[in-house]
Residue, then its C-alpha position, 0 to 999 in steps of 0.5 A: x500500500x505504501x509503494x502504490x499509496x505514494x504513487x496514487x498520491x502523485x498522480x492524483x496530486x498533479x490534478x490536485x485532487x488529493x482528496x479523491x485519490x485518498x479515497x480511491x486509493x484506500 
């Protein structure tokens, strides 16, 4: 989770939305 959690992050980060990636990316 960690390895994916952090690459969620920045993907969804770029678009910023966080909070969206936060959840989809439980």
């Amino acid at each position: 989770w960690e390895l994916k959690g952090i690459y969620c992050y920045k993907f969804f980060s770029i678009r910023h939305s966080w909070e969206k990636a936060a959840e989809l990316c439980r």
